[in-house]
N, C-alpha and C positions, 0 to 999 in steps of 0.2 A: 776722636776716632769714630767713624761710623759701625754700626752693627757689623755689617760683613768685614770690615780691614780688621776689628777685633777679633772674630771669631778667626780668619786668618791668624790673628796676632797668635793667640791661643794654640791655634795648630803648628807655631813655628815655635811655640815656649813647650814646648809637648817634646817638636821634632827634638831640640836639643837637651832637653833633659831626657830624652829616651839614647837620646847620645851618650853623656854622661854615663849612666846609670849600665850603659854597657860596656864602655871603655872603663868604665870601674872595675867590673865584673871579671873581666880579660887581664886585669892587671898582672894577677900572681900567673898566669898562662906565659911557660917558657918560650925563648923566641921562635927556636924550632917549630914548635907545635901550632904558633900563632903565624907562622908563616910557609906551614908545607900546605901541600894541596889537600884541601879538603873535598873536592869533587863538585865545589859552590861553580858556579857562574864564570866567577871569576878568580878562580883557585883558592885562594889562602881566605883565612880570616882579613890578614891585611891589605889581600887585593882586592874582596868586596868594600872595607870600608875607605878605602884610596878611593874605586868604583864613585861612591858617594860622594867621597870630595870631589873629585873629577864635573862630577856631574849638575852638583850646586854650582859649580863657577861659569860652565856650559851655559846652564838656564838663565845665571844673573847675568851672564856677558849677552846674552838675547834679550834679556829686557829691557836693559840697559842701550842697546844698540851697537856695543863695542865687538870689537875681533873676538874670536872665537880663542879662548886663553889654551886652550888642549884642542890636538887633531884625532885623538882615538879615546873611547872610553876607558882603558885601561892605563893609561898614561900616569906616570906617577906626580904624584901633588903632595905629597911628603915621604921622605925616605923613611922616618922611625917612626913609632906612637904619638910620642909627646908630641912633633910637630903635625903630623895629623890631627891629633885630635885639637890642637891650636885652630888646625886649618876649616875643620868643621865648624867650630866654636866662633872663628871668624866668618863662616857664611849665613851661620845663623844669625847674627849681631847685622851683617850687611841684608839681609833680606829683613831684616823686622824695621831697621834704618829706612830701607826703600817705603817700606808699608806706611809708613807713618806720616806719609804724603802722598797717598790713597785715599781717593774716597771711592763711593760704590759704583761712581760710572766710568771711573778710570779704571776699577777694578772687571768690570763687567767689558770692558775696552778690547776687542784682538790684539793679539800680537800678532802679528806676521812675522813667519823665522821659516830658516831652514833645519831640516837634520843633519845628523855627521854626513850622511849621503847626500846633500843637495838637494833632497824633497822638499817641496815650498808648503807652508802649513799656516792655519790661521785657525790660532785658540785663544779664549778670554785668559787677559792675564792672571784672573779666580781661579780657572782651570791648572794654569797653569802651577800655581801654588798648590793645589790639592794632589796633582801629579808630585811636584816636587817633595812633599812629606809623605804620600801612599809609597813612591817609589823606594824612600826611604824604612819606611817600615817594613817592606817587600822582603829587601835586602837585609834588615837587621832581623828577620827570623831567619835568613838562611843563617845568620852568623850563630845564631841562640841554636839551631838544629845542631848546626858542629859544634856547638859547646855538649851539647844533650849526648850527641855521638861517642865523644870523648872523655863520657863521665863526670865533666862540669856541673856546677849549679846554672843557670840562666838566672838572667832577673826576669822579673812581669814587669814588660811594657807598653803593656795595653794601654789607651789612653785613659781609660778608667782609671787606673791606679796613679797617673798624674794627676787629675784634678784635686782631689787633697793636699797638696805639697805644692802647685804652683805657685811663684811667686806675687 
């Protein structure tokens, strides 16, 4: 694997172990509480992190070149935990699958895509990776704020605190 498909590599073994390490966290969180509006984005706890499933499968069905798998960012991609966090756990396994037959000039390569709106866009598929885990960390501190709000512990997700523990 080249320098940069690794360092990719890296940021998608991060993305989902930051996944983990939060869907741990939420675990004893009753369902009420894990699914009324917390004032995020996208209401609940478990509609930012649907948000992120949603939005993994968006970007890999553009890289890929296939139909667009959801028509709205909010669109449900698992109904309960378990199968969400299945559903993350499977994007992250299919994005590192794709990396693995990257090298740096396919990575450095535009995509051409549209938005949910039909805007015509051309970003390096690198970019496009670096969006897809920033986006995600975005999103998992608003989740770590409603946990803060609500007198939860948070984990530290910083990427710092993965490097010691990756596999």
């Amino acid at each position: 694997m080249s320098a940069l498909a690794s360092h990719f590599d890296r940021l998608l073994a991060y993305h989902g172990w930051a996944y983990r390490q939060l869907l741990a966290s939420l675990a004893s969180l009753d369902e009420t509480r894990y699914r009324a509006d917390r004032g995020l984005y996208f209401g609940s706890i478990h509609g930012t992190l649907n948000h992120l499933a949603v939005v993994d499968r968006i970007w890999f069905s553009r890289v890929l070149h296939l139909p667009r798998p959801f028509e709205k960012l909010d669109a449900e991609a698992a109904p309960d935990r378990a199968a969400l966090a299945a559903v993350l756990a499977e994007g992250i396994g299919l994005w590192r699958a794709w990396l693995a037959g990257q090298d740096d000039n396919a990575l450095a390569a535009p995509l051409e895509y549209q938005n949910m709106r039909g805007d015509a866009f051309r970003r390096p598929h690198g970019e496009i990776l670096t969006h897809l885990v920033n986006h995600g960390t975005h999103h998992r501190g608003q989740v770590t704020a409603a946990m803060t709000a609500m007198g939860l512990e948070s984990p530290a997700l910083d990427f710092i605190y993965y490097q010691p523990s990756r596999p």
